[in-house]
N, C-alpha and C positions, 0 to 999 in steps of 0.2 A: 354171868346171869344165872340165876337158877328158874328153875321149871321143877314145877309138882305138876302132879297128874291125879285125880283122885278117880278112882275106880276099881270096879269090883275085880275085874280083869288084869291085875298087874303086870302080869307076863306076859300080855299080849304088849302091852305097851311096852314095855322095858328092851324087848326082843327086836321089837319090830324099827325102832330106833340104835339101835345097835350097831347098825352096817353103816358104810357105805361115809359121803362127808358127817351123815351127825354121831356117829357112832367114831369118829376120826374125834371132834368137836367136842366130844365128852370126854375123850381119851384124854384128851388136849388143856382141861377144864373151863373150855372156852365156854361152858352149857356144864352146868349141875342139876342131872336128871331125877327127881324121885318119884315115887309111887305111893300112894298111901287106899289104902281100902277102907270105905265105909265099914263093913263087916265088922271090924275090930271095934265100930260102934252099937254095933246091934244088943237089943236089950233081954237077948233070948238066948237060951242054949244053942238053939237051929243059926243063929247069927241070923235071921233073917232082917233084910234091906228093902221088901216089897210087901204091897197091900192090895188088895182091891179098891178101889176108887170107889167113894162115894156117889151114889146117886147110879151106880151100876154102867156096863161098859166092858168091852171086851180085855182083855190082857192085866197084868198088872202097875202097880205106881211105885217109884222108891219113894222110902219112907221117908220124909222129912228131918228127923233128928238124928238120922245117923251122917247124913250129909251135913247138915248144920257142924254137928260136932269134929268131924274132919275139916272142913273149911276154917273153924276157928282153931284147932291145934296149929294149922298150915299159916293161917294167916298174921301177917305181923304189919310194921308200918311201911308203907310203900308198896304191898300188894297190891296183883291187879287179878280181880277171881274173873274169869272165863266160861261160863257153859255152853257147853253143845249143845244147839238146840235148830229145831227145822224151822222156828218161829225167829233166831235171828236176824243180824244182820247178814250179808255175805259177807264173804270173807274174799279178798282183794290183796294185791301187790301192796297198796297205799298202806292198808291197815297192817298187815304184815312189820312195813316198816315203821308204824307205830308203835306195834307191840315189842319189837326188836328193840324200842328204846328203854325200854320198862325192866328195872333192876330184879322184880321178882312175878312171873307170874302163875298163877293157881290155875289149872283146868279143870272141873268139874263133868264127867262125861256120865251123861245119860243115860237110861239104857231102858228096856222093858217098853213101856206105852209111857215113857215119859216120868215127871216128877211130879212128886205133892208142890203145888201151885205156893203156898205160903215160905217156900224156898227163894223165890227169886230177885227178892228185895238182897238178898245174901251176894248177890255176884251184879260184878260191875259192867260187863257186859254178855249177850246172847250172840253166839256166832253160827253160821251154818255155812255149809259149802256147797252148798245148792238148795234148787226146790224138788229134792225125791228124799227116800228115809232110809236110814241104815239100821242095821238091831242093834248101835248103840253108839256110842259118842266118844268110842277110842280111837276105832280109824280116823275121825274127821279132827283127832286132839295131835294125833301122829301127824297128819299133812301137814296142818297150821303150822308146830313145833319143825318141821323141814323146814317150811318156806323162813321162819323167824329168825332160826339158826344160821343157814344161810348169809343173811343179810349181820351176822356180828360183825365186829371187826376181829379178826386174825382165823377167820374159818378155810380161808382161800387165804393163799401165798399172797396171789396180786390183789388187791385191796377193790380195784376197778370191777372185777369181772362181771360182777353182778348190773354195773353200769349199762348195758348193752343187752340186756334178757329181754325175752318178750316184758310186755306192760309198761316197759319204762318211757315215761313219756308218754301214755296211752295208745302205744304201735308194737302192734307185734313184731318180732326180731328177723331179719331180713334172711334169706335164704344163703347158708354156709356149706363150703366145700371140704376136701380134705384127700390129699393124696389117693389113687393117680390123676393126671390132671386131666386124660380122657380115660372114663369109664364105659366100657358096651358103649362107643361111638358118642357120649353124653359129654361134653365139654365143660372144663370150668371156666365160669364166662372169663374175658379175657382182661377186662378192668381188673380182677382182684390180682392179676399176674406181671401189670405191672409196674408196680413198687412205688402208685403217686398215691398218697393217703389221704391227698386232700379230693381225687380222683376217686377212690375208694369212699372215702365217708361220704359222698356225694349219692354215690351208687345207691348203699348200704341205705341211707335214707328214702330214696325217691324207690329205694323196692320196699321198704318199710313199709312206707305211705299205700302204696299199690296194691301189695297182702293184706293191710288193716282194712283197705277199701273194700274187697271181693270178701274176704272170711270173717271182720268184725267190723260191719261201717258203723256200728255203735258207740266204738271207741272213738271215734275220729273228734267224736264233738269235744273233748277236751285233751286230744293229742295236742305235746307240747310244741312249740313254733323253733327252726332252727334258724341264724340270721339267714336274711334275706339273699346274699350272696352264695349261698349256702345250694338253698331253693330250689333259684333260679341256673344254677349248674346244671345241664345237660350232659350226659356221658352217652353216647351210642355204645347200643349191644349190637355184638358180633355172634 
């Protein structure tokens, strides 16, 4: 899969992707990461990429043609251009694993008080990662680009892992343990110890459903349904 990034900041992106599994995932070429700056389009000695907005307004606007002309050097056929923007959609697990399907895609990150408006017939979709504002549209191009990565195939040894994360299924992910098995008197409950799996995914569900209830009962409305045998499984905690 490749990923561009168009932004004035390239080192902030390139770095901050660098670690950790997508910086594995590059190394790997599971993920071909570029960078490209506007600037290299700008029509002035200063390289300058911002204007003042018509009609007056506090802050500045990137200019129109240098973005234009970086998204067309970038784009080819089966592109899918992406801006950062607070006026998109959110951005979600589901769309995640949309974008994850998509052989090439383009990010366009924002920056300043936003873009010249005659831009955005240019990109195929507006994404945001909430409703607050950041000073620009690399962090929220880095997040996306994790969560995307993530979901490739051969990023993770075991292919599943990501099957059982928060959101899947619209339920958050059930509470997990890990060696010693009593911590400061705090026990691991005792179903996960021992070794029925149909006993466990029982569990693991019915604490799913419990956590999505208390901290997101929003999700509930289109949390996915497990069989009915499944369900109806009662496990007493100890």
């Amino acid at each position: 899969m490749k990923i561009d990034v168009i932004t004035a900041f390239e080192e902030m992106v390139d770095q901050t992707l660098s670690h950790s599994i997508v910086g594995r995932a590059r190394k790997a070429g599971i993920i071909k990461l570029g960078t490209l700056s506007p600037r290299q389009f700008a029509e002035d000695k200063h390289k300058t990429i911002d204007d003042r907005p018509y009609g007056g307004g506090p802050g500045m606007l990137m200019k129109a043609e240098p973005l234009y002309q970086a998204i067309t050097q970038l784009r080819k056929r089966g592109s899918y251009v992406i801006l950062t923007s607070p006026r998109g959609q959110v951005f979600s697990q589901e769309l995640a694993k949309k974008l994850a399907k998509k052989r090439h895609l383009i990010f366009v990150c924002g920056h300043y008080e936003g873009i010249d408006a005659r831009i955005y017939p240019e990109v195929d979709l507006e994404v945001s990662l909430g409703d607050f504002i950041l000073t620009g549209g690399e962090l929220a191009a880095c997040v996306m680009i994790d969560a995307i990565t993530r979901l490739r195939p051969g990023t993770f040894k075991k292919e599943d892992v990501t099957s059982s994360e928060s959101f899947e299924g619209n339920l958050l992910e059930a509470p997990q343990y890990t060696r010693p098995e009593v911590w400061r008197g705090r026990r691991v409950p005792a179903v996960l110890l021992n070794g029925n799996h149909k006993e466990i995914e029982a569990w693991k569900r019915e604490q799913a459903l419990e956590l999505t209830k208390q901290l997101r009962p929003d999700l509930l409305e289109n949390a996915s349904q497990k069989p009915k045998k499944v369900q109806q499984k009662k496990i007493r905690r100890k």
